[in-house]
N, C-alpha and C positions, 0 to 999 in steps of 0.2 A: 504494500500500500504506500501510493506514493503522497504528498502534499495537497495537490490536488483532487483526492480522491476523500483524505482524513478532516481537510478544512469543515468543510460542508457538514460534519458528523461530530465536532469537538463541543458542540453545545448541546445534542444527545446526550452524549457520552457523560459529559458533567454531570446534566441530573439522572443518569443512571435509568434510558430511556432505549437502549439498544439493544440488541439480543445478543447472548454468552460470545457466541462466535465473532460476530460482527465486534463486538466491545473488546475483547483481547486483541482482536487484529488491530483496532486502534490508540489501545493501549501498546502495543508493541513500536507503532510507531511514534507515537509521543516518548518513547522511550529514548531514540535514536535521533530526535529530529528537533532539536534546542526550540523554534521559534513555533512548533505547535505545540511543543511543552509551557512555556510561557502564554502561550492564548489559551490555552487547557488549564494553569493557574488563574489565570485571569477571569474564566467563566466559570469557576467555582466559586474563586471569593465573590463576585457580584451574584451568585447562586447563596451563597453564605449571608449575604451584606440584606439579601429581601428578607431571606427568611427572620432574619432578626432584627429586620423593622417593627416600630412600635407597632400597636395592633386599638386601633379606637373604636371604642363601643360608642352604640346609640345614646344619644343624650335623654336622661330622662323625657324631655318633653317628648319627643320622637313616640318614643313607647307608650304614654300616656294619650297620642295620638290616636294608635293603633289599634289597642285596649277598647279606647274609646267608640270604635266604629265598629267592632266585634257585635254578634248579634249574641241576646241574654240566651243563656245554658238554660239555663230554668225553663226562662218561659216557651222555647221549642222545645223542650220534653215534654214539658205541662200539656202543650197544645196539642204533641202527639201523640200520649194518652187520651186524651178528651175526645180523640178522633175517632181511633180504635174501639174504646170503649162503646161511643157514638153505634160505630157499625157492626157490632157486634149483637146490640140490642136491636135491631132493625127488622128480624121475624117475628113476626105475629103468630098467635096462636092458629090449629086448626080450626073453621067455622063448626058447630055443632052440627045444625040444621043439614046444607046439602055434602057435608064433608070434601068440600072443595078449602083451600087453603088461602087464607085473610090476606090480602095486599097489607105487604110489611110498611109500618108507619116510616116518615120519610121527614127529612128536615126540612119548614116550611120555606126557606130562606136558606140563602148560603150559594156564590154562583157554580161551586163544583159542585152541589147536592144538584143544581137543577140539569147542568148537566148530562148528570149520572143519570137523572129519573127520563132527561128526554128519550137516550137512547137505550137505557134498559129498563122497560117497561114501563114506561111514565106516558105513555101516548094512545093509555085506556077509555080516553073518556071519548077519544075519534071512533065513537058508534058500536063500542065494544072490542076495540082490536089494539091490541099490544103492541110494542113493539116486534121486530124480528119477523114481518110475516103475517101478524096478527094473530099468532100465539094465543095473548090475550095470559101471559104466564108471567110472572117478573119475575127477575132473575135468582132473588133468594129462594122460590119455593120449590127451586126443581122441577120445574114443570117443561112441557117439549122446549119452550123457547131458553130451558135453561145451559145444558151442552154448548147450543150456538151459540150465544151469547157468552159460554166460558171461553170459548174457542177464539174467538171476534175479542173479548178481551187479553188473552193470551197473547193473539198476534199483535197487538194494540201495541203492548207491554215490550214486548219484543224487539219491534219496528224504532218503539222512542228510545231504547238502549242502544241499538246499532247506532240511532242518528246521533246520540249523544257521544259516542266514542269516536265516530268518524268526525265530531267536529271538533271535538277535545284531540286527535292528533295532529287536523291539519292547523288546529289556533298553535298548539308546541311545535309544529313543527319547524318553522322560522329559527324557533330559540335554540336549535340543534346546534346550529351552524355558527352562532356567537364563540364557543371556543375555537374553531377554525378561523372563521374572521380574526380573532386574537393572535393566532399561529401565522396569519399573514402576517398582517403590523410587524411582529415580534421580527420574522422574515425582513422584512423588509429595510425596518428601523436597522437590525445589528449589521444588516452590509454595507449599510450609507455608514454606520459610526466604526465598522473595523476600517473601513476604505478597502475591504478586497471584495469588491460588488460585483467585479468580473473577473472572471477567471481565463476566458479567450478574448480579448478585446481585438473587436476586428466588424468595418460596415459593411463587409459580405459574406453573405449568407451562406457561400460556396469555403467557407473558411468555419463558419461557427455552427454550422449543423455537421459537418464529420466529424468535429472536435468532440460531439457528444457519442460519438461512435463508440462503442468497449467500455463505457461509462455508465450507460444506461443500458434497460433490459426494454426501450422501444424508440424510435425516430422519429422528433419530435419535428413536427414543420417551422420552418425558417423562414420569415420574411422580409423585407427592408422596404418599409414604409414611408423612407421620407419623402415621394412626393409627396404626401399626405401629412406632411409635419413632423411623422414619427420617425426620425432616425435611427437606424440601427447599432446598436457600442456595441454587443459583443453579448457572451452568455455566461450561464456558470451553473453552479450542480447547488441543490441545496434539502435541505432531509424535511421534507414535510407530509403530516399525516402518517407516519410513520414507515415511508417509504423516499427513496433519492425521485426528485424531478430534475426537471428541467427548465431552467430559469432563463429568459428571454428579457435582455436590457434595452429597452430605449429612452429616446432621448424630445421630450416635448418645451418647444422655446426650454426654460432651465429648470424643468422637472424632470425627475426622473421617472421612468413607468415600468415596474417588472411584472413580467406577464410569466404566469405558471403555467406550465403545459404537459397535461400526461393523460393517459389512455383516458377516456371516458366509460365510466364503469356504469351498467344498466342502475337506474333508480338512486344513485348516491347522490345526486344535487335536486332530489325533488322535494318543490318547496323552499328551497332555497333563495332568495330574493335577490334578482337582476341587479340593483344596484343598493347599496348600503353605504351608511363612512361607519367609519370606527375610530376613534382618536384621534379628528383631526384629520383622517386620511377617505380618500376615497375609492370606492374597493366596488368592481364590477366582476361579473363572471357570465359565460355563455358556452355554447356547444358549438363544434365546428369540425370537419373532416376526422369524427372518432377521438375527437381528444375534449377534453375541458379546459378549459382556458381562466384563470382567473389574476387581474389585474390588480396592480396596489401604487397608487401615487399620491403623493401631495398637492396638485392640479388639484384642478375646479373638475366636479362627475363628469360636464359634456366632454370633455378630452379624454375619457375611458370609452367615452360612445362614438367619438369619432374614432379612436384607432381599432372598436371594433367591427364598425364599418367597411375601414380601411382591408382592415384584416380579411374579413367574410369575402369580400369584393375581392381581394386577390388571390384569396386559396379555391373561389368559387372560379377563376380566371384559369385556373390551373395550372399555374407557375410552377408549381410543385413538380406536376410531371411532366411538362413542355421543357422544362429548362435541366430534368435531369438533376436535381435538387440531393 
């Protein structure tokens, strides 16, 4: 393992994020190689120096906020006893006289009692006919319309839990993606402050897509965008997601823009959101020729939407395989 290979993996390695093999090979090489030993010190003690940052709790008011908008314990238990109770008492006796069974008394008031009475059995008094059919049966006494009516409740019951789970994943699903979004930043932030943000520096493409050849395990598409403003500087390897990509540098007026690029995997960016910032930074992502693509600058969002634009429009142009790339 050479310099170029260990760089990209020496802030893994610190917080002890790499696997057995992988992490001895790169410990063997900090072993041998003075100035990744030194940036290998250096990304421990700033690993060191967070962790043993102060740590500030919520301010009483905060909490007394919080508290304060909390619903009373009491009185939804209270209310869901009362309820239960409520329907639990809601059969009536058998009639003596024709041994047909008493319509269970029902609450005169209340808009879930009425309801309940519309569509289970509550629609007696239309000339004699019940609900379901016109039965003529409510649902407590077991009578024909009672099955169907359990049944029609069941699926009811059913239907509102699917719907509630399908929206309870896609409302979390966005929030997935904030530790990734974080992993960008982090990305992006430590190449601008080590200064080695490129590892091939070079404005053609025919120079910095072989250089990722034996480096990576897929061929990542190469562009040079500046008629389009985006300038090409060169690329570099960097360990994100838990796996080496491939990092694509350009150059917008005096931003910088790294573009990540690696296979696109079925279903992993769904729900994901097109464009976001995080810290200050402005972070887009999209799909293109089997890879995903995701951008990180300090620019204003429209210069992540024009260079992916730019991009779409030239890998759709076929550069890629017309020029033998």
């Amino acid at each position: 393992m050479d310099c170029n290979e260990a760089r990209p993996l020496l802030d893994a390695n610190a917080d002890h994020e790499l696997p057995a093999p992988e992490a001895r090979r790169v410990q063997q090489h900090i072993e041998s190689c003075e100035a990744c030993r030194r940036e290998s010190e250096n990304l421990r003690a700033m690993s060191g120096a967070l962790r043993a940052a102060p740590y500030h709790r919520a301010s009483q008011a905060l909490r007394a906020r919080i508290v304060a908008g909390l619903p009373d314990t009491e009185s939804v238990l209270a209310g869901g006893a009362s309820a239960s109770s409520e329907m639990q008492t809601q059969q009536a006796p058998q009639a003596a006289a024709g041994g047909e069974p008493a319509r269970e008394r029902r609450p005169s008031s209340g808009r879930a009692s009425g309801w309940f009475d519309r569509w289970f059995g509550g629609r007696a008094s239309q000339g004699g006919q019940g609900g379901f059919g016109g039965f003529g049966r409510p649902l407590a006494t077991g009578g024909p319309a009672g099955p169907l009516a359990s049944g029609w409740l069941a699926a009811l019951v059913i239907a509102v839990c699917a719907i509630g789970v399908t929206l309870t994943l896609n409302l979390r699903r966005p929030a997935e993606f904030a530790p990734f979004a974080d992993e960008l930043v982090s990305s992006h932030v430590r190449a601008q402050v080590s200064g080695r943000d490129i590892d091939v520096i070079s404005t053609d493409r025919h120079t910095v897509k072989p250089w990722f050849n034996g480096r990576l395990d897929y061929s990542p598409p190469v562009e040079d965008l500046a008629a389009s403003g985006f300038a090409l500087q060169g690329g570099r390897l960097d360990y994100l997601a838990h796996r080496r990509v491939a990092v694509l540098v350009y150059r917008y007026r005096k931003h910088v823009i790294d573009v990540y690029v690696f296979p696109q995997t079925a279903g992993a960016d769904v729900g994901a959101p097109a464009r976001q910032a995080q810290e200050g930074f402005s972070i887009a992502h999209w799909n293109a020729e089997g890879m995903t693509w995701w951008a990180v600058t300090d620019a204003a969002p429209d210069a992540l939407s024009g260079l992916e634009a730019a991009l779409k429009a030239r890998l759709q142009g076929g550069s890629e395989r017309t020029e033998g790339g």
